[in-house]
Phi, psi and omega in degrees: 000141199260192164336297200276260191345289182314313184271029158260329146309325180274339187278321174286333226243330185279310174320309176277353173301296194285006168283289207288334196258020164248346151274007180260311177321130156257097177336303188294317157346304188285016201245344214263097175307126175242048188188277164148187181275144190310287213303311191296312165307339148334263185307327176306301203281001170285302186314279203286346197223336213088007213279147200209144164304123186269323202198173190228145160242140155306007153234225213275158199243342319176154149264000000 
């Protein structure tokens, strides 16, 4: 297989690579909080695990 044959190959391969993960991505997905207010994880991973505050962080909390 010469040159041109591979990278025609590699071009289709990649094309259908980036076909399949944008027909896949589920968009809304990427909205879905999986985790909750700070305070109630706080307190859940206190109950449930023992989990106890190490540090505090300095900055601004603001998205």
């Amino acid at each position: 297989m010469n040159r041109e044959m591979k990278m025609l190959h590699m071009s289709a391969l990649m094309k259908a690579t980036g076909l399949l993960i944008a027909t896949t991505a589920n968009p809304s997905a990427q909205q879905v909080r999986n985790c909750g207010p700070q305070p109630q994880v706080v307190a859940s991973l206190t109950l449930n695990y023992g989990e106890t505050r190490q540090s505090i962080g300095t900055g601004d909390n603001t998205p």
